[in-house]
Backbone as ProteinMPNN parsed JSONL, in Angstrom:
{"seq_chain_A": "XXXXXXXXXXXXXXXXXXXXXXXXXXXXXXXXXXXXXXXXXXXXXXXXXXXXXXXXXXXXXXXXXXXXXXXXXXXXXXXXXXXXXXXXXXXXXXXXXXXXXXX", "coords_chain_A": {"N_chain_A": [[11.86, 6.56, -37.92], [9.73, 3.553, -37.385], [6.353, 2.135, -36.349], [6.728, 0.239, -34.971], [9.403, -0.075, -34.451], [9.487, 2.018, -32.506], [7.606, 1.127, -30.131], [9.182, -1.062, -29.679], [11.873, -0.086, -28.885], [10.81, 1.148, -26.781], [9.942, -0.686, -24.867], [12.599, -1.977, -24.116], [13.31, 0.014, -22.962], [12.27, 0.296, -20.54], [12.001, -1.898, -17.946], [10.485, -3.647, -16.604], [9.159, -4.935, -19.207], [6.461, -4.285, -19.562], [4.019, -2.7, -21.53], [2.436, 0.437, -21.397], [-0.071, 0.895, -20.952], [-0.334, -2.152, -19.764], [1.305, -1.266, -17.496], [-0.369, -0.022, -16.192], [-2.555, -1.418, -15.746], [-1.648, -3.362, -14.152], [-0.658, -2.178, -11.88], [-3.369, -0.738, -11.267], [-4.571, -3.332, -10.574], [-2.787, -3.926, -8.543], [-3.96, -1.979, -6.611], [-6.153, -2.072, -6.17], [-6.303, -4.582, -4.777], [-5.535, -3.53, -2.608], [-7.423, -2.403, -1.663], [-9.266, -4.101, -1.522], [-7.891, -5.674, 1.009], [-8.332, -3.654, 3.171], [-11.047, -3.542, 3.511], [-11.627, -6.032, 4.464], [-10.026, -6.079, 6.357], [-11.251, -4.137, 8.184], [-14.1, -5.37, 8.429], [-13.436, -7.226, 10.006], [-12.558, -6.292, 12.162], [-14.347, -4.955, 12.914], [-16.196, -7.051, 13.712], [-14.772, -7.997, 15.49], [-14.725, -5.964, 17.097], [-17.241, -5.526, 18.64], [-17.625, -8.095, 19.52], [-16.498, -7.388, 22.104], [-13.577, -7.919, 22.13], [-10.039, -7.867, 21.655], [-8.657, -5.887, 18.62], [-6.005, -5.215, 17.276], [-4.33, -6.564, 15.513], [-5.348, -6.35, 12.972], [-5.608, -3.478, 12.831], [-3.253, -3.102, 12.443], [-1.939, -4.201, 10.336], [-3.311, -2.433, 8.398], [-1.968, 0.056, 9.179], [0.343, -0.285, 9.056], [0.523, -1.155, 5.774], [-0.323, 1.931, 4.875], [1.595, 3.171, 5.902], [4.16, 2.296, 4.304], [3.052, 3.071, 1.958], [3.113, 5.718, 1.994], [5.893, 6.643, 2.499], [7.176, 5.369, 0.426], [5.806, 7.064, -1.866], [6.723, 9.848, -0.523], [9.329, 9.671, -0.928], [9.968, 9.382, -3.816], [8.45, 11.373, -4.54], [9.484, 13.767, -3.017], [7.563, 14.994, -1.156], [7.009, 16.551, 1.426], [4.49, 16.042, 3.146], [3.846, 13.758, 2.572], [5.872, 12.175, 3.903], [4.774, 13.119, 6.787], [2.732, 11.546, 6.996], [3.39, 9.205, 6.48], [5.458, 8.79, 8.551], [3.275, 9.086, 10.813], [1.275, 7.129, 10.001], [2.905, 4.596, 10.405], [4.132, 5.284, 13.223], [1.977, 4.462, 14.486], [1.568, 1.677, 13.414], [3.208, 0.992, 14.603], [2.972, 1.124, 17.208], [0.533, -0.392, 17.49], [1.197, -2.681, 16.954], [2.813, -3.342, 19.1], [0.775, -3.622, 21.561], [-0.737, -5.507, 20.51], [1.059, -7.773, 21.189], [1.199, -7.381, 23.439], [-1.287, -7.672, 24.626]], "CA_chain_A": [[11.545, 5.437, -37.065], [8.014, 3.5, -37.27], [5.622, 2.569, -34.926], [7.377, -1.031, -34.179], [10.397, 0.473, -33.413], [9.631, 2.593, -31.137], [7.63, 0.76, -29.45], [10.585, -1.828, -29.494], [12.884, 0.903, -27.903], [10.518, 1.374, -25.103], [10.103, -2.195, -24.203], [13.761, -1.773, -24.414], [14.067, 0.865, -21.864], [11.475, -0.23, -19.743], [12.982, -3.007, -17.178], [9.186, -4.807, -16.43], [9.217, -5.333, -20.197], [5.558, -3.937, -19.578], [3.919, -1.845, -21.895], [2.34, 1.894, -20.462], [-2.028, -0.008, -20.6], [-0.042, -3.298, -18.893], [1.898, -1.092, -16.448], [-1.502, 0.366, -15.502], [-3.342, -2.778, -15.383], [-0.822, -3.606, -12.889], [-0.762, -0.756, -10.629], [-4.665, -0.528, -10.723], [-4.739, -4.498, -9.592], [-2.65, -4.103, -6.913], [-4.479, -1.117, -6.007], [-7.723, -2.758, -6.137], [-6.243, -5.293, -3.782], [-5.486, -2.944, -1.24], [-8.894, -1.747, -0.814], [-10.189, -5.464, -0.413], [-7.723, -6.122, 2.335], [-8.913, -2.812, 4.06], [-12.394, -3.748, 3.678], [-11.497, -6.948, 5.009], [-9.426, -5.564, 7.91], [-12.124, -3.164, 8.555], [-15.119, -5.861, 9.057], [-12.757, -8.319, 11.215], [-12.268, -5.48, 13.298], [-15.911, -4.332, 13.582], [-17.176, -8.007, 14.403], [-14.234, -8.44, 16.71], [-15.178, -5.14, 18.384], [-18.405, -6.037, 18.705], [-17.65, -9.115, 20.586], [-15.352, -7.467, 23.044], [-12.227, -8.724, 21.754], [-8.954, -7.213, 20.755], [-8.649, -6.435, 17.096], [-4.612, -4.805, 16.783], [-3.698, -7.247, 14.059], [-6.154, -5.73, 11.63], [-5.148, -2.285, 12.43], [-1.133, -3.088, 12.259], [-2.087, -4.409, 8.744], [-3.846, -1.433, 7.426], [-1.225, 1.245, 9.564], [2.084, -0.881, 7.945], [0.276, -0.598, 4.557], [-0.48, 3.234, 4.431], [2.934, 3.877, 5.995], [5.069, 1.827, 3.379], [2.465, 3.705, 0.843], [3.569, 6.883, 2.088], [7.116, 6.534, 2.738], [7.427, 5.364, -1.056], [5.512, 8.378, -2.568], [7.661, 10.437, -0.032], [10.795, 8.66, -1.321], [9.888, 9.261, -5.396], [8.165, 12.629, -4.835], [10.138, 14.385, -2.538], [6.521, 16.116, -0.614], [6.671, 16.674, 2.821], [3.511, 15.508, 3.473], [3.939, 11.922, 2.56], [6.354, 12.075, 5.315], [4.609, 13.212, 8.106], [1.632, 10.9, 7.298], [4.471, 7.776, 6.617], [6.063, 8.678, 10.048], [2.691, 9.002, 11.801], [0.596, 6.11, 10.018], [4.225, 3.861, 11.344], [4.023, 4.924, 14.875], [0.662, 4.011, 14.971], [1.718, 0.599, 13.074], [4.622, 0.151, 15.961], [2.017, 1.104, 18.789], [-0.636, -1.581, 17.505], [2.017, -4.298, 16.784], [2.674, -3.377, 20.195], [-0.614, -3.901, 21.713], [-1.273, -6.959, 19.8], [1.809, -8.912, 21.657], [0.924, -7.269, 25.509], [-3.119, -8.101, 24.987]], "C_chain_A": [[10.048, 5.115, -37.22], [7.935, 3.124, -36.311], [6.468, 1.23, -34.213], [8.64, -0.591, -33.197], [10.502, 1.389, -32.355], [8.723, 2.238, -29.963], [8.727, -0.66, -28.699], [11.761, -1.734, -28.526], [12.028, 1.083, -26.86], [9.904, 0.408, -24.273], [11.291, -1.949, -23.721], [14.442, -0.961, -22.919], [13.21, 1.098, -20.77], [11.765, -1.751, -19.055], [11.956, -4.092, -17.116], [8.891, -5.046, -17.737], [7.507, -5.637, -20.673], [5.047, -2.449, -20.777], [3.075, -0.462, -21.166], [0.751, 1.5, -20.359], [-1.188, -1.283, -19.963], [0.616, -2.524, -17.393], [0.476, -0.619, -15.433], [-2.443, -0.06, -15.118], [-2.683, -3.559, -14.335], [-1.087, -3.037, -12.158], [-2.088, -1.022, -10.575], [-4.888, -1.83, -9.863], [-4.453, -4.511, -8.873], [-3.672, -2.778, -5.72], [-5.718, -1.204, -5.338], [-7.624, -3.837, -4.592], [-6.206, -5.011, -2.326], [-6.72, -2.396, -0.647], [-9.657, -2.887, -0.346], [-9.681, -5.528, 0.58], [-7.863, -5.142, 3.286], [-10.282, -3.033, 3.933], [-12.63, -4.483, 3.931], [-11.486, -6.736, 6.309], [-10.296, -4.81, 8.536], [-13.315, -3.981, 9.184], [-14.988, -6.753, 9.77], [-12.92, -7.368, 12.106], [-13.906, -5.095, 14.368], [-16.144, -5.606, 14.267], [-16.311, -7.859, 15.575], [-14.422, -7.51, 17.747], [-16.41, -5.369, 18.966], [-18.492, -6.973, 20.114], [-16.54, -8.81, 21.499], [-13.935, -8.429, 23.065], [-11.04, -7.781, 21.081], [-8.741, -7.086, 19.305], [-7.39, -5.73, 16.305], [-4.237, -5.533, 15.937], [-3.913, -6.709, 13.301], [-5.952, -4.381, 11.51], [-3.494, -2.028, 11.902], [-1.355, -3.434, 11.042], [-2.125, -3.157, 7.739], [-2.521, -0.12, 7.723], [0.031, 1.253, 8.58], [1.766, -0.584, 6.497], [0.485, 0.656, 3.806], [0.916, 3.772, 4.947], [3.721, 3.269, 5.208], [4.267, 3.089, 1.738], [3.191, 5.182, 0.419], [5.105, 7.373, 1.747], [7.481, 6.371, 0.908], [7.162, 6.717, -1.917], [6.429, 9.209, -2.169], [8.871, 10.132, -1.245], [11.043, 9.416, -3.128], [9.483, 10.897, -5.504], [8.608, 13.712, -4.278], [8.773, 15.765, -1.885], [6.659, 15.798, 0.75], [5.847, 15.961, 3.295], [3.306, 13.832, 3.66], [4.552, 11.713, 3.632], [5.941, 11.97, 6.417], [3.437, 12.065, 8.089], [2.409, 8.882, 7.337], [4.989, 7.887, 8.225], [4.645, 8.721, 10.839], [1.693, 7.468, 11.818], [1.964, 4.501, 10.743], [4.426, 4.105, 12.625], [2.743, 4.321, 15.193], [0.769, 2.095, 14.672], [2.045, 0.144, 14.116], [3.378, 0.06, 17.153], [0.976, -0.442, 18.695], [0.018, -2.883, 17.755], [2.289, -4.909, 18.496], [2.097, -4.262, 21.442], [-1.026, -4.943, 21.377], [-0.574, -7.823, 20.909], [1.413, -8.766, 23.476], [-0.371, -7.865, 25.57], [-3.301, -9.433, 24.74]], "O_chain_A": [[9.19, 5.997, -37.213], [8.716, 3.302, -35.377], [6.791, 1.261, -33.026], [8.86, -0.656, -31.987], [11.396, 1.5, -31.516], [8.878, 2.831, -28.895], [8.875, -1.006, -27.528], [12.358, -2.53, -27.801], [12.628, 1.2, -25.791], [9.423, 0.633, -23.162], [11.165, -1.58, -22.554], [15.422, -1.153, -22.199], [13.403, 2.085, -20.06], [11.712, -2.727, -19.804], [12.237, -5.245, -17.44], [7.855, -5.699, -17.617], [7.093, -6.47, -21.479], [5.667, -1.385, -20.791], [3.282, -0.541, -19.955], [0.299, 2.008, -19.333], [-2.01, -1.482, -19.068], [0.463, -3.089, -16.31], [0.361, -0.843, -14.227], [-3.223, 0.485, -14.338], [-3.318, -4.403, -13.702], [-2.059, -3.432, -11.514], [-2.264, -1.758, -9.604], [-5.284, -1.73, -8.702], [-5.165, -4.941, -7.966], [-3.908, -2.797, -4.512], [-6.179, -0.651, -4.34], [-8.438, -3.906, -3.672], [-6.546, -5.643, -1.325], [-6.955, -2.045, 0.509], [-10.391, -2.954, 0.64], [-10.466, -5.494, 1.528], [-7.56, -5.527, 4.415], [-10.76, -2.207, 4.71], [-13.855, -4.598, 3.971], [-12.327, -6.973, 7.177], [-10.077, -4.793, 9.747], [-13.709, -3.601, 10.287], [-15.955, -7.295, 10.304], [-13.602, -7.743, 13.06], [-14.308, -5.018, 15.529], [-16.326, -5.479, 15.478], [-16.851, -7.617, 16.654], [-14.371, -7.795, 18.944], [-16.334, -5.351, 20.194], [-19.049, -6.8, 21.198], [-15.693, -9.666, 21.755], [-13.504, -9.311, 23.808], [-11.227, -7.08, 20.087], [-8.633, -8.139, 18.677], [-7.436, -5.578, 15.084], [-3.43, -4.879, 15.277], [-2.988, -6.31, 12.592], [-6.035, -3.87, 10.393], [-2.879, -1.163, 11.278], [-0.695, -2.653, 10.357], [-1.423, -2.886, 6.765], [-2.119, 0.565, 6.783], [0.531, 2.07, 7.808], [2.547, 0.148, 5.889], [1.062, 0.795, 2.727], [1.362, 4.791, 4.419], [4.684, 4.023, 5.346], [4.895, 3.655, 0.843], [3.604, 5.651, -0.642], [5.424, 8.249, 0.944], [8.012, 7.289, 0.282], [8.043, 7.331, -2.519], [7.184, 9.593, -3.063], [8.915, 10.604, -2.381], [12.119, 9.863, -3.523], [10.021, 11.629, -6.335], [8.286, 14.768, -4.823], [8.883, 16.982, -2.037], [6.376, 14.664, 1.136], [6.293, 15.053, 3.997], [2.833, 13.071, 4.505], [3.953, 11.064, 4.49], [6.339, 11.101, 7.192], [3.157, 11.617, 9.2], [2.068, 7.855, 7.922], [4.818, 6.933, 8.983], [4.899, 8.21, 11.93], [1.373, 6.813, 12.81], [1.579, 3.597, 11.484], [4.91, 3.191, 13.294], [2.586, 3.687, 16.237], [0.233, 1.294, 15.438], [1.53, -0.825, 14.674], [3.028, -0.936, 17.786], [0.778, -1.28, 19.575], [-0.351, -3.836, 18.442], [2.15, -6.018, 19.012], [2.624, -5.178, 22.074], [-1.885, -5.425, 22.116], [-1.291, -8.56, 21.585], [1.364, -9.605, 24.375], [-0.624, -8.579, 26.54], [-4.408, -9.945, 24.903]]}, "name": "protein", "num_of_chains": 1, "seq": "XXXXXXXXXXXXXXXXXXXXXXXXXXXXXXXXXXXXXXXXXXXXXXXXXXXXXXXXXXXXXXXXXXXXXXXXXXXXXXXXXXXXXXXXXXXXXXXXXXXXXXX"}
């Protein structure tokens, strides 16, 4: 087999029809993205604390994030840990979402 074909076959058996530097140029972008919208969510929050104002949106953002994060790794890696931090960063999601609709 040469080099076409096998990279051919693993287009092939690869579903995103991504190669293994595109799948990772993926993953890192979205990864990248998640740290802007926590460094977003993070300086809404500060001004809005600041000015005595509620700021549960911006934490239900970041909580829902790191618990879908978790829950997935959980899910694929089968570690404990992801778990307890998916089930705790998600109550904290539910509590804020909470909080957002009573305040």
């Amino acid at each position: 087999m040469d080099k076409k074909e096998i990279l051919e076959k693993n287009k092939k058996q690869n579903r995103s029809g991504l190669d293994e530097r595109e799948q990772r140029v993926y993953n890192f972008s979205f990864g990248l993205g998640a740290v802007i919208v926590g460094v977003l969510c993070l300086v809404f929050s500060i001004y809005k604390a600041l000015h005595h104002q509620a700021f549960y949106e911006f934490v239900t953002i970041i909580t829902a994030y790191l618990c879908t994060t978790f829950i997935y790794q959980f899910i694929k890696l089968k570690n404990k840990g992801y778990f307890i931090a998916g089930a705790g960063t998600g109550l904290a999601a539910a509590a804020c979402l909470v909080m957002f609709f009573l305040v």
